[in-house]
C-alpha positions in Angstrom: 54.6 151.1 104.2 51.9 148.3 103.5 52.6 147.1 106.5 52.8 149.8 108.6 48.8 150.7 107.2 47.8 147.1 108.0 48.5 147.4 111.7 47.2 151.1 111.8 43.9 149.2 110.4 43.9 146.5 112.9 44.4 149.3 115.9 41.1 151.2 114.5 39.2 147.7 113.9 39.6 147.3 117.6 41.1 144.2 116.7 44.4 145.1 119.0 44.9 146.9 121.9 47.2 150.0 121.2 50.5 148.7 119.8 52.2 151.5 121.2 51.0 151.0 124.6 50.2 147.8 126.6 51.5 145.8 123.4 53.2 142.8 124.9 55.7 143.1 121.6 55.9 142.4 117.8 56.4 138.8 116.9 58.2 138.1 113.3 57.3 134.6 111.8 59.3 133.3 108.8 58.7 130.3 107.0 61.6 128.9 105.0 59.7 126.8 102.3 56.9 128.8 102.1 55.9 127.4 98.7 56.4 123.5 99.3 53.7 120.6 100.1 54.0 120.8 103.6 53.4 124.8 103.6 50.7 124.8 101.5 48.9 121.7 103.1 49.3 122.9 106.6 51.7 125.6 107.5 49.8 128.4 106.4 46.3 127.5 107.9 48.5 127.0 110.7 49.9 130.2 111.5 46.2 131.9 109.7 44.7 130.0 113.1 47.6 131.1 115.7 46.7 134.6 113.8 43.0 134.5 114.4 43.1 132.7 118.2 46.0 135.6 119.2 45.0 139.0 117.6 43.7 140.1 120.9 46.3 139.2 122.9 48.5 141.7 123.0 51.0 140.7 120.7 51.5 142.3 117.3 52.5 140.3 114.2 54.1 140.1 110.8 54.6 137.3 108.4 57.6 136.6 106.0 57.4 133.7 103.5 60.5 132.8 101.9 62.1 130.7 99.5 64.8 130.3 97.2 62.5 131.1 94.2 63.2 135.3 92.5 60.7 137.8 94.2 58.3 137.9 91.4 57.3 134.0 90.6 57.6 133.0 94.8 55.5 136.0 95.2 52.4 135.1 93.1 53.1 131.2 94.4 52.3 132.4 97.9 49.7 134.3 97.8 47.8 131.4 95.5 48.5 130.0 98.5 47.0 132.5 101.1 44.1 133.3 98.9 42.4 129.7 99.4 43.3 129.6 103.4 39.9 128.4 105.0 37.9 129.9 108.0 37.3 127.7 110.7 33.2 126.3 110.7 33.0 127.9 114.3 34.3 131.2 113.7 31.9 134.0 112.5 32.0 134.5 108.8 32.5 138.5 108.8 35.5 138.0 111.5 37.2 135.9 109.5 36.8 138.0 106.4 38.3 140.5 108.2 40.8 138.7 109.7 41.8 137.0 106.9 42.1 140.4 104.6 44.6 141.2 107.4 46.6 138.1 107.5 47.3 138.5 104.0 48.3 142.6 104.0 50.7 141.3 107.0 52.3 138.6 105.1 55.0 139.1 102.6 57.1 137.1 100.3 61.2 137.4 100.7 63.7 135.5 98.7 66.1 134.0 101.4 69.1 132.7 99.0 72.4 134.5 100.0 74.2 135.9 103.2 73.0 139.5 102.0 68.9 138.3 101.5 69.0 137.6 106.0 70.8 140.8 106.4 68.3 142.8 104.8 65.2 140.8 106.4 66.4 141.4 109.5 67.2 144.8 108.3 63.3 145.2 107.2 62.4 143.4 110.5 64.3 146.9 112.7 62.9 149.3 110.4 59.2 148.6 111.1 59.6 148.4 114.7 61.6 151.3 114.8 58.7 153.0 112.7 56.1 152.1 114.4 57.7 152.0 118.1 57.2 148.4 118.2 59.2 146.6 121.1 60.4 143.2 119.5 59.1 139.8 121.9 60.5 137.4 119.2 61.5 135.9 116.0 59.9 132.5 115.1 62.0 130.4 112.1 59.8 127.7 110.6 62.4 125.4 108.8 60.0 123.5 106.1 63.0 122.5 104.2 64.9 119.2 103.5 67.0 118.4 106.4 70.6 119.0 104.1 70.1 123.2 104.1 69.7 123.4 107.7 72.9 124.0 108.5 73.3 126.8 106.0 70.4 128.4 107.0 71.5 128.3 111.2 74.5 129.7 110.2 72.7 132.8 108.4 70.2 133.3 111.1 73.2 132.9 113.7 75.1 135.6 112.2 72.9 138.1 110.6 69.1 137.2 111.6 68.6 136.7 115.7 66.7 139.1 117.7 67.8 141.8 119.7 68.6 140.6 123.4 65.7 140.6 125.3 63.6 138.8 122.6 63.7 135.1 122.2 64.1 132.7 119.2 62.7 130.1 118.5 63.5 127.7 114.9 61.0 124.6 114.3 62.7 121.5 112.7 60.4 119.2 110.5 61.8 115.8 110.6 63.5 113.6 109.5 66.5 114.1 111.8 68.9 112.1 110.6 68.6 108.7 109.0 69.9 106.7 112.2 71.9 107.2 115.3 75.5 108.7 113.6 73.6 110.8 111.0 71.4 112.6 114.2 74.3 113.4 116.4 76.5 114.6 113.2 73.0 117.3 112.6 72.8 117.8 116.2 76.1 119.0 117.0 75.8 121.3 114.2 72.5 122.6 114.9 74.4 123.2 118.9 77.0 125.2 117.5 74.3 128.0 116.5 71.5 127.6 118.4 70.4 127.2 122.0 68.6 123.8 123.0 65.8 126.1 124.2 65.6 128.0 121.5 64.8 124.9 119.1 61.4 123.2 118.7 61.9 119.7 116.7 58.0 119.1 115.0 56.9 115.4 115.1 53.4 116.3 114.3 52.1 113.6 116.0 52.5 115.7 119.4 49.7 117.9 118.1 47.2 115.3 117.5 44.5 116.0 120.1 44.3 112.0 121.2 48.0 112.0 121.4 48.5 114.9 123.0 45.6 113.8 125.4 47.8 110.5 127.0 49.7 112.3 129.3 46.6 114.4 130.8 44.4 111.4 131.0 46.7 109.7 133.2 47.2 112.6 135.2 43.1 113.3 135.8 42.6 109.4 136.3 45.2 108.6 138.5 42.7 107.2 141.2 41.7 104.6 138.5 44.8 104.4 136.9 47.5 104.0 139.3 46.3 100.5 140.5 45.4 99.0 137.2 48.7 100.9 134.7 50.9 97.8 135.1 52.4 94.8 134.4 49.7 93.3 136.4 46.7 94.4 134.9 48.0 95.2 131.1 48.2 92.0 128.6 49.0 94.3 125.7 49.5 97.7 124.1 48.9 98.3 120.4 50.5 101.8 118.5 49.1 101.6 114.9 49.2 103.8 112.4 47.8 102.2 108.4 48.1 104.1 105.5 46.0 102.9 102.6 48.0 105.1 100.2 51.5 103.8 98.6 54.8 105.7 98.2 53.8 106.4 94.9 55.8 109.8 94.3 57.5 109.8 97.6 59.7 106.6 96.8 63.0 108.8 96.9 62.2 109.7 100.0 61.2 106.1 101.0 64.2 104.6 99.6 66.1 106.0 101.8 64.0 105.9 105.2 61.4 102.9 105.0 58.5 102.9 107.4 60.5 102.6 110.7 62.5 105.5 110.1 59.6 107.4 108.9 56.8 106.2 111.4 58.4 104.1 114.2 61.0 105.9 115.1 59.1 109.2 116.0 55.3 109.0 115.7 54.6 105.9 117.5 57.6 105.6 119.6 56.4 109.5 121.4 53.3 107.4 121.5 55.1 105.2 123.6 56.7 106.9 125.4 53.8 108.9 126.8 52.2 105.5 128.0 55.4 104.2 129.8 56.6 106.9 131.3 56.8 107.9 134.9 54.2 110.8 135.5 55.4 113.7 137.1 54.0 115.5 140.0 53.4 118.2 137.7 52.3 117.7 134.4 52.5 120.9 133.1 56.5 121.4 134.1 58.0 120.7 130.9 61.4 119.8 132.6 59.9 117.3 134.8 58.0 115.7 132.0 61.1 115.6 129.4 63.1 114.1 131.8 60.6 111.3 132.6 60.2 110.2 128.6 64.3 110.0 128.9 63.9 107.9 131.7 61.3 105.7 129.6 63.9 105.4 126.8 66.6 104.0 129.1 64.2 101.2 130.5 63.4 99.9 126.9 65.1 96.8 125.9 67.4 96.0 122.7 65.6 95.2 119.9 66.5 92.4 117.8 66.2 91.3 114.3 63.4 89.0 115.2 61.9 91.8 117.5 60.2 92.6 114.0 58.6 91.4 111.2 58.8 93.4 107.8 56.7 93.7 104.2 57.1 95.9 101.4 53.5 95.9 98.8 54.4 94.2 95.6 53.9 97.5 93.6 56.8 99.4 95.3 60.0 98.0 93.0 58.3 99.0 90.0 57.5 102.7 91.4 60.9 103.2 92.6 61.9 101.7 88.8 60.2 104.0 87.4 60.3 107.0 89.5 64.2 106.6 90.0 64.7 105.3 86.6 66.5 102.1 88.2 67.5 99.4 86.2 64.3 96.5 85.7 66.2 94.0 87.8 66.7 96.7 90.7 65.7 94.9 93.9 64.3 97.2 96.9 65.1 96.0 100.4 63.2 99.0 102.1 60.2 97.6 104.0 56.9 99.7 103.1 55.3 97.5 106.6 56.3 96.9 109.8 55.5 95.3 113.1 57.9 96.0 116.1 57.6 93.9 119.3 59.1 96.1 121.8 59.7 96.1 125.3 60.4 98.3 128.6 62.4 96.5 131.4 60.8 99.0 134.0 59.5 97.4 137.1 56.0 99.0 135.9 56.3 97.5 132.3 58.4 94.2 133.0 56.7 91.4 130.3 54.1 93.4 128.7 54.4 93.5 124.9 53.9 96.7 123.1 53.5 96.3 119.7 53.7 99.2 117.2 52.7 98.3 113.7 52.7 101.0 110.9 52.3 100.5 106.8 51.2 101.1 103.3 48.7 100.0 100.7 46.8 98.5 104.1 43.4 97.9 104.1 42.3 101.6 105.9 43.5 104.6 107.2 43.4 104.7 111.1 45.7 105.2 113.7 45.1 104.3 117.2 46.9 103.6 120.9 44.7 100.5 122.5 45.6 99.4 125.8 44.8 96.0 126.3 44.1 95.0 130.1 43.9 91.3 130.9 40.5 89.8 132.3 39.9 87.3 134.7 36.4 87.0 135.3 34.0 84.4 134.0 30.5 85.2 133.7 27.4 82.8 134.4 24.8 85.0 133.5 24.0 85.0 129.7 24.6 88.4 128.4 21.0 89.4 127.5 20.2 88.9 131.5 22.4 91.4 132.6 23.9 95.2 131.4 26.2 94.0 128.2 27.5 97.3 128.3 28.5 96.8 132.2 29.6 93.3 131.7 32.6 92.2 133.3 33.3 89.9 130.7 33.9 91.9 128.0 37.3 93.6 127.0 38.6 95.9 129.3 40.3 98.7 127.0 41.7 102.1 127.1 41.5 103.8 123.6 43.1 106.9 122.2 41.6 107.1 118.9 43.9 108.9 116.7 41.3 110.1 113.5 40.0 108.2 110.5 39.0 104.9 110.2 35.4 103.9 111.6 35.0 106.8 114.4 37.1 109.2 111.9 37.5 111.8 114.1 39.6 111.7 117.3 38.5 109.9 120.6 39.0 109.2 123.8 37.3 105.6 124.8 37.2 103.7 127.9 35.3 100.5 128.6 32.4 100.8 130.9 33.3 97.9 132.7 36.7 99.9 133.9 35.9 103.2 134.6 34.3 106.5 134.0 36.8 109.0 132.9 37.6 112.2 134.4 37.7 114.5 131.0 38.1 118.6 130.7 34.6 119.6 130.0 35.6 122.5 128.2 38.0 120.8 125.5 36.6 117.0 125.2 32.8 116.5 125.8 30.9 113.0 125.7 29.3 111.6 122.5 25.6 111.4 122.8 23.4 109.2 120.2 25.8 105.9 119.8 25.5 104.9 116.5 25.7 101.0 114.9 29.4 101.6 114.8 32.1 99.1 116.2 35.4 99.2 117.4 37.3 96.1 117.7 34.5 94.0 117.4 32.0 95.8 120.3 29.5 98.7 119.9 30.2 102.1 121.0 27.5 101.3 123.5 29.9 99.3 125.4 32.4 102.4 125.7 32.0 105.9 127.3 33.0 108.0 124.3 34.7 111.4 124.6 35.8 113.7 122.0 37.6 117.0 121.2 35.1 120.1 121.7 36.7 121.9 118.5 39.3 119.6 116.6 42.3 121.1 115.7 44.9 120.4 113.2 48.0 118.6 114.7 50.3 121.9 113.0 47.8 124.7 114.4 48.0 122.6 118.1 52.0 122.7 117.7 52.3 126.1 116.2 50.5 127.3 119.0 52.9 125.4 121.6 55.6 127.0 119.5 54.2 130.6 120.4 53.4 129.9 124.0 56.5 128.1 124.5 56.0 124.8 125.4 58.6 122.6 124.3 57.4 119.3 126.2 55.4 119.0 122.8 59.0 118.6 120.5 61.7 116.4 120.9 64.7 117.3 122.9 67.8 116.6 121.3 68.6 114.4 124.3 65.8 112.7 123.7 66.5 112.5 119.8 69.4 110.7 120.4 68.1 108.4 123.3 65.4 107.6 120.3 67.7 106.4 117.5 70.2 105.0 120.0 67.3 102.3 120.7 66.5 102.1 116.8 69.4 102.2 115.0 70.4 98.6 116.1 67.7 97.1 114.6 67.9 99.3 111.5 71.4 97.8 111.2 70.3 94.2 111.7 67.2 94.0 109.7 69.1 95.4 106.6 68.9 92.0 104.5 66.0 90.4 106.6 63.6 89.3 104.0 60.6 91.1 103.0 57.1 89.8 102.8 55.4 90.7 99.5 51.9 91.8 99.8 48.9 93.1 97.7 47.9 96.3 99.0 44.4 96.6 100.3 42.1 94.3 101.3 43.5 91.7 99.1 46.9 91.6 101.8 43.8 89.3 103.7 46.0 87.3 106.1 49.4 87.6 104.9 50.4 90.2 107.8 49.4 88.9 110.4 51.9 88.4 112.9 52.0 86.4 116.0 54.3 86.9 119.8 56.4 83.7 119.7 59.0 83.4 122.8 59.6 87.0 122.7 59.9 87.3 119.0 57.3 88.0 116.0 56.5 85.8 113.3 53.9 86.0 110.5 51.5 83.8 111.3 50.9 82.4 107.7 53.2 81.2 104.8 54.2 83.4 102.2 53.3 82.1 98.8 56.9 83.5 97.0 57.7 82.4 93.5 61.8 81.1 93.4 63.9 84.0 92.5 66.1 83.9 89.5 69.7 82.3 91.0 71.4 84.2 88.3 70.1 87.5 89.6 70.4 87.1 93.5 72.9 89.3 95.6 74.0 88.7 98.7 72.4 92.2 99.5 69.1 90.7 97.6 67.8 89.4 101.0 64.7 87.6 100.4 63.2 83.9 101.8 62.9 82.1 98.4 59.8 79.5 99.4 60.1 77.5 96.1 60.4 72.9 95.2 63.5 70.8 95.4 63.2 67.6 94.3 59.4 68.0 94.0 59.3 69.1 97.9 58.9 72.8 99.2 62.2 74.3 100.0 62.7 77.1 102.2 65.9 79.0 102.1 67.7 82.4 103.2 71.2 83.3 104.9 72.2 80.7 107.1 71.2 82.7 110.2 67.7 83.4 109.4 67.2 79.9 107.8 67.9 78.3 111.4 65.3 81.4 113.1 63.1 80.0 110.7 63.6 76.3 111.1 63.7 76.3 114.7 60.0 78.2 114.6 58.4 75.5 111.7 59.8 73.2 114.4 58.2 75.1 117.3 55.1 75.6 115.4 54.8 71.9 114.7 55.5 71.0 118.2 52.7 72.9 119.9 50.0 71.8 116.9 50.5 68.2 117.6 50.7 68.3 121.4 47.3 70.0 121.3 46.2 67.2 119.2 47.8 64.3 120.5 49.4 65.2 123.6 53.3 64.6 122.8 55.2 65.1 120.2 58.0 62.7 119.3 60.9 64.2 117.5 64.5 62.5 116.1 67.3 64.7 115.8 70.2 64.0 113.6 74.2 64.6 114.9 76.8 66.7 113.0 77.7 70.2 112.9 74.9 71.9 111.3 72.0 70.8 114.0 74.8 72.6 116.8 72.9 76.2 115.7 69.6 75.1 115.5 69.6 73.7 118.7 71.0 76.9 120.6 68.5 79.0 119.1 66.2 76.1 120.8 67.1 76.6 124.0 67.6 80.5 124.1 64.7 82.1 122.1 61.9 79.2 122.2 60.7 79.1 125.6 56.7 78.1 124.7 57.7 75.1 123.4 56.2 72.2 125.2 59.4 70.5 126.1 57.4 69.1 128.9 55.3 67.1 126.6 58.6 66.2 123.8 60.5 62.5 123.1 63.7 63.5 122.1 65.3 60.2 119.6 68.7 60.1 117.8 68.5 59.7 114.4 71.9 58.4 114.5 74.9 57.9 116.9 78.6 57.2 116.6 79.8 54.1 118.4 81.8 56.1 121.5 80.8 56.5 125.1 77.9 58.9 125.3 80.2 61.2 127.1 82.8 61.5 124.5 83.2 64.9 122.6 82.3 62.5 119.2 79.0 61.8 120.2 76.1 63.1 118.8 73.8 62.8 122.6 77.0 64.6 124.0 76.3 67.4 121.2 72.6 67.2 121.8 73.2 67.6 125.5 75.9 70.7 125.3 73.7 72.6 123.2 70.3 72.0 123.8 68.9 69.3 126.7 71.1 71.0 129.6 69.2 74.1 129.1 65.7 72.9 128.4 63.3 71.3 131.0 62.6 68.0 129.3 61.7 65.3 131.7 64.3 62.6 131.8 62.0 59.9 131.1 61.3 61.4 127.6 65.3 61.4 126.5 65.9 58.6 124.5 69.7 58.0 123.8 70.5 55.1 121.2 72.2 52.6 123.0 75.4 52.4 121.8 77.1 50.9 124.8 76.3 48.1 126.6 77.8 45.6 128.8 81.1 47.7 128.5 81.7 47.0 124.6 80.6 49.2 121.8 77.7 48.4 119.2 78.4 44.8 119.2 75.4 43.0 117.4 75.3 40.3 119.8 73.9 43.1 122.5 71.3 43.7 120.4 71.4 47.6 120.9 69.1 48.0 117.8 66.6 45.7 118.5 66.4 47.6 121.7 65.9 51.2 120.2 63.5 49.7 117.7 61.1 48.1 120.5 61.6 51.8 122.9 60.0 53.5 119.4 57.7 50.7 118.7 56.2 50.7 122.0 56.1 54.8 122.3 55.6 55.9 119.1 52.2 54.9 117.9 52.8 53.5 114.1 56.3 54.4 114.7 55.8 57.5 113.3 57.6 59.8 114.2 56.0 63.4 114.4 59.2 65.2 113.1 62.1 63.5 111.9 65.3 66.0 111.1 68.0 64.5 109.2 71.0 66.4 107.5 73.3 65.9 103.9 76.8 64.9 103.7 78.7 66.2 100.9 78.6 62.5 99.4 74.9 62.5 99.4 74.6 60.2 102.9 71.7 61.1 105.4 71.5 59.9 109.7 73.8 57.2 109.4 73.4 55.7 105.8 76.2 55.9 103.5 76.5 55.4 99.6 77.8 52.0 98.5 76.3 50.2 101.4 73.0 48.3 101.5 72.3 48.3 105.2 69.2 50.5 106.8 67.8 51.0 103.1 65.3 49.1 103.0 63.7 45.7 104.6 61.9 45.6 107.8 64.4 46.7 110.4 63.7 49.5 112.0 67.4 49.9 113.6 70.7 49.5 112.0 74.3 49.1 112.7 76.6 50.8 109.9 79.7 51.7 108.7 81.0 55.2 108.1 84.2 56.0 105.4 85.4 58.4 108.2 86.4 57.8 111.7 84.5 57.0 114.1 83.4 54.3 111.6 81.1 52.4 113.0 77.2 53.8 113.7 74.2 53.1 115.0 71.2 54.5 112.9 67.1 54.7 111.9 67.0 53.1 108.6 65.3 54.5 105.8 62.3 52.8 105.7 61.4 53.8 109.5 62.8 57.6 108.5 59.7 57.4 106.1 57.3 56.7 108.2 57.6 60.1 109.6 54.8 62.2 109.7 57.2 65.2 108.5 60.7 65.2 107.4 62.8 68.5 107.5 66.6 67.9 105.7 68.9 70.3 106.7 71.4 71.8 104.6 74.2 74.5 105.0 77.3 75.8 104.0 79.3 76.3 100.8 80.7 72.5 101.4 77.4 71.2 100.6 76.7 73.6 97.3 78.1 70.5 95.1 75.7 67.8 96.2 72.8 70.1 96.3 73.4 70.8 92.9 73.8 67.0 91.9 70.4 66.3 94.2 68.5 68.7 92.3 69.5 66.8 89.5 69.2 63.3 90.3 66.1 60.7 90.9 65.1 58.0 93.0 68.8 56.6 93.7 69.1 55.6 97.1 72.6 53.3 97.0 73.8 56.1 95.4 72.7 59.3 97.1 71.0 57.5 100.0 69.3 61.1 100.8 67.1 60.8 97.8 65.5 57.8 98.9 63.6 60.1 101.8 60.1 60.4 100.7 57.7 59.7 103.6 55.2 57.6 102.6 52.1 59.7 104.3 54.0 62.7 105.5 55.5 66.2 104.5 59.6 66.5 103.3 60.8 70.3 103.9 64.1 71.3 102.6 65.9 73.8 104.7 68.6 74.8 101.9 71.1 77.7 102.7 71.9 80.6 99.9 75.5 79.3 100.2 74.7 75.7 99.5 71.6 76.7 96.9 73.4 79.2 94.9 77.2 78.1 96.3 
């Protein structure tokens, strides 16, 4: 009866046409939830603003909250609810009184808890359209529930709450959807078996964010500047960034069990993406044609890898999810809070640009942002207060979809002047007159033309409008669902012990994320300053670098795996510093097993390094023919030079075998090696010498028990080794320290016996010749394995 008066009121306010005649139908929204965060933060100022923009046209409306709470209590929840909704700043104050009054008369409060409460909405739902001759257009079912009652809820709505035929459905999905790949088809297939694709509208509210939302129009309008320049050609880089300055504080169950990618990556900045990679369709505004493009965008992305990414969690979070969770004090989190995701699309468009999408917590600001970077070539010769600094062909050349907060903190469209001026629709986006002092990335908003939304909206009222009108190229497909966590789920899997950096929060983090492209990979671009865990407490699920002394020198150690990643980029990193200093860099390598790894990760993932300008030395040989399986150059050769271009004039193979016969002193092989190094290496220093541990302490070539190569002037030394091959060539200690930086080594359960006596031990090199390496003016790095640390 309340209702029926309500819409008799609206007819005489003039406020609809006549519902019996000319009404284009009744629409019936329910919204499951109606009394949760999301509902009261956005939901119902949602649908209040589809009410306000729609009244006129044609359509009638009711609207049922629901919840599991009794009538009574989820009643007066509701309307606390709907009594503080807010009137837009544009719309006339007496309008929205009155619209408002009648929003709230037309909303009621059911409990939806049992088979029986959807039969007798829908029941409800036929009785006033009966009464009031009503023709039904639709039912809309707003699912603002945790993901675990969907399936109930379909089921109920399937068999006791769909529309008549003739009137569509539509049910809205808030994410998550699933937790990974499995988890998404097992919800997907159930979801299937009661509704319709068409008739469901998956929310990633990032779709309704008026920059977002604004990509795929911009590129339409601005195809005669865009279609030359939106390439691999043109584009050095493409940033997707959302920062959060908040923490998980009172969100860490959630967090626990999704992290950042799940909760950012996978859907917010990866529709972001998507929108900048994809194919454009003739027509824009076919939602088939442009659905089917962003699946075609998925399938051109390549694998991501463990090393695609680079990971954090703020130092705060284990004690929140401690406390909140009530887990035990030495509960150890492995769910990263920040993340930076090197990704990239194998299209012919996209082939080699990077596109790097970055997301975290307890950051420095709040600001999200899509920056397309394009590469420059042009030197000016004019100094820039001579000529039109805003103009200047010098300065970045970027495309910016400003996504709110931070410095601009509202939305924004910005495009350099030195690239174009935009086409924009005048009447939703108009230009910003009046720059201010502001910056963005470092240059004034006088350098940019500056466009932005005429009336901004709220991302929910932009999608729950799409949801009345229809338009489903604003949700995710299930197709494209699964195409999404079929790309993510692999690293999900792989990054599941990769350890986390630890930082701050705020603008205390300083440096300590910043992350560089290295050969196709990501790597923090400064040391973490990590405290050594407690051995007694580490897991092998507690997956954390432990940055720490042994023996009085740093020591670096994780899995094996991730140890060599690691060692092979401090290699890398060292490389590329001293050739910019000196011009070459002059590294030893020692034989054995445990280099074999370290030098195929070499050769496949570390193609910057400046082979060109490398000496590769032996640290140490076996006396065989360099093409025997024994020798160490063979090893080196197999697994590393074959596949590198090093010129042939810098590999410098101990010679072992001359004149036909096998280190025999009277050759003099050593006296050779040592004048090659003395004549190459200035100082005979080498830049990086890596040596490894036998399980009896020896390092290169030098054994226990045996006086040759530790000390004295020779650089060179013949040896004698307890196992066959026995005799060796080798660097002798004293040359080893000479070194401008050692790194030792060490891996595998075999070795957890001598790295426990080593940690023990002092200065006893006839013993344990390895503890006699302490270079005299350079750095020693141990690279220690959890297997051999912690055995």
């Amino acid at each position: 009866k309340m209702l029926r008066r309500v819409l008799c009121a609206v007819l005489f306010m003039g406020a609809l046409p006549s519902l019996a005649e000319g009404t284009q139908g009744h629409i019936s929204v329910v919204l499951l939830g109606a009394t949760g965060d999301l509902a009261k933060k956005y939901l119902w100022q949602g649908l209040f603003q589809l009410y306000m923009d729609q009244v006129s046209s044609g359509h009638s409306f009711t609207f049922h909250g629901a919840a599991l709470t009794a009538l009574e209590p989820g009643q007066r929840l509701m309307f606390d609810v709907l009594k503080k909704l807010a009137c837009p700043p544009d719309e006339a104050p007496n309008r929205c009184a009155v619209l408002k009054d009648q929003f709230l008369k037309l909303s009621q409060y059911h409990q939806l808890k049992t088979a029986e409460n959807y039969t007798a909405l829908n029941r409800e739902i036929e009785t006033l359209l009966r009464q009031e001759g009503l023709r039904e257009a639709g039912r809309i079912f707003y699912f603002s529930v945790p993901p675990f009652a969907y399936t109930e809820i379909a089921r109920h709505i399937n068999s006791s709450c769909r529309p008549p035929r003739g009137a569509w459905l539509r049910v809205v999905l808030e994410k998550p959807f699933g937790h990974d790949l499995e988890s998404a088809q097992q919800l997907a297939a159930e979801l299937t078996s009661f509704f319709r694709e068409e008739e469901m509208y998956r929310v990633d509210h990032y779709l309704g964010k008026q920059a977002v939302a604004h990509i795929l129009p911009f590129r339409d309008q601005n195809r005669q500047f865009l279609d030359p320049i939106w390439n691999r050609h043109h584009v050095e880089r493409v940033e997707i960034v959302l920062k959060e300055t908040v923490d998980a504080r009172g969100r860490t169950s959630f967090y626990e069990q999704y992290g950042v990618i799940r909760d950012v990556l996978q859907n917010h900045l990866t529709e972001a993406l998507t929108f900048l990679t994809m194919e454009l369709p003739a027509n824009v505004s076919r939602t088939e044609e442009v659905l089917q493009c962003k699946l075609q965008a998925f399938q051109s992305l390549r694998s991501l890898e463990k090393n695609s990414a680079v990971l954090g969690q703020y130092q705060a979070y284990a004690s929140q999810v401690q406390e909140e969770l009530q887990k035990a004090q030495d509960y150890i989190s492995t769910t990263p809070t920040f993340a930076g995701v090197l990704v990239h699309s194998d299209s012919l468009r996209w082939e080699g640009v990077p596109f790097l999408l970055t997301s975290g917590k307890a950051l420095d600001e709040r600001v999200g942002y899509v920056r397309v970077l394009f590469k420059n070539r042009a030197y000016c010769t004019q100094s820039e207060t001579l000529r039109d600094a805003g103009h200047s062909q010098c300065k970045a050349k970027q495309i910016i979809f400003y996504i709110g907060h931070g410095a601009l903190n509202t939305p924004a469209v910005l495009v350099s002047r030195n690239l174009f001026r935009p086409v924009m629709p005048e009447g939703s986006w108009r230009e910003a007159v009046g720059q201010s002092d502001l910056h963005v990335f470092g240059q004034p908003l006088s350098d940019y033309y500056v466009y932005r939304p005429v009336k901004e909206r709220d991302a929910y009222s932009v999608l729950i409008s799409n949801i009345y009108h229809g338009r489903k190229d604003f949700f995710i497909t299930t197709e494209n669902l699964l195409a999404s966590w079929a790309f993510w789920t692999p690293l999900l899997d792989s990054i599941s012990y990769q350890p986390l950096r630890l930082y701050p929060g705020g603008v205390e983090n300083q440096h300590l994320l910043d992350f560089e492209m290295v050969s196709g990979e990501l790597a923090f671009t400064v040391v973490e300053p990590v405290e050594l865990l407690n051995p007694n407490r580490l897991m092998p699920s507690d997956y954390r670098t432990i940055q720490s002394k042994f023996r009085q020198s740093p020591l670096v150690s994780a899995w094996s795996e991730d140890l060599i990643s690691q060692l092979a980029s401090d290699i890398e990193k060292t490389a590329r510093k001293t050739v910019a200093h000196s011009g070459q860099f002059h590294l030893a390598l020692s034989g054995g097993s445990s280099p074999v790894v370290l030098f195929q990760r070499l050769a496949r993932h570390h193609y910057a390094f400046p082979w060109k300008h490398t000496h590769i030395w032996l640290v140490d040989e076996r006396c065989v023919p360099l093409t025997d399986t024994e020798s160490n150059f063979f090893s080196l050769h197999n697994h590393l030079l074959q596949n590198v271009r090093v010129p042939y004039f810098n590999v410098h193979p101990m010679p072992v075998h001359l004149n036909q016969r096998l280190c025999v002193e009277e050759d003099r092989g050593t006296e050779l090696y040592a004048k090659e190094i003395m004549a190459l290496v200035a100082n005979a220093s080498f830049d990086l010498v890596l040596l490894g541990v036998g399980s009896d302490g020896h390092t290169a070539s030098l054994f226990p028990r045996s006086d040759n190569g530790l000390e004295g002037a020779q650089a060179v030394v013949l040896t004698e080794s307890p196992v066959k091959p026995h005799q060796r060539m080798s660097l002798s200690l004293p040359l080893i320290n000479k070194a401008r930086q050692v790194f030792v080594l060490v891996l595998g359960k075999g070795k957890h016996d001598i790295t426990t006596l080593l940690s023990r031990v002092g200065h006893e090199p006839r013993k344990w010749p390895v503890s006699g390496v302490s270079p005299s003016s350079g750095q020693l790095v141990w690279y220690v394995d959890y297997e051999a640390l912690l055995g």
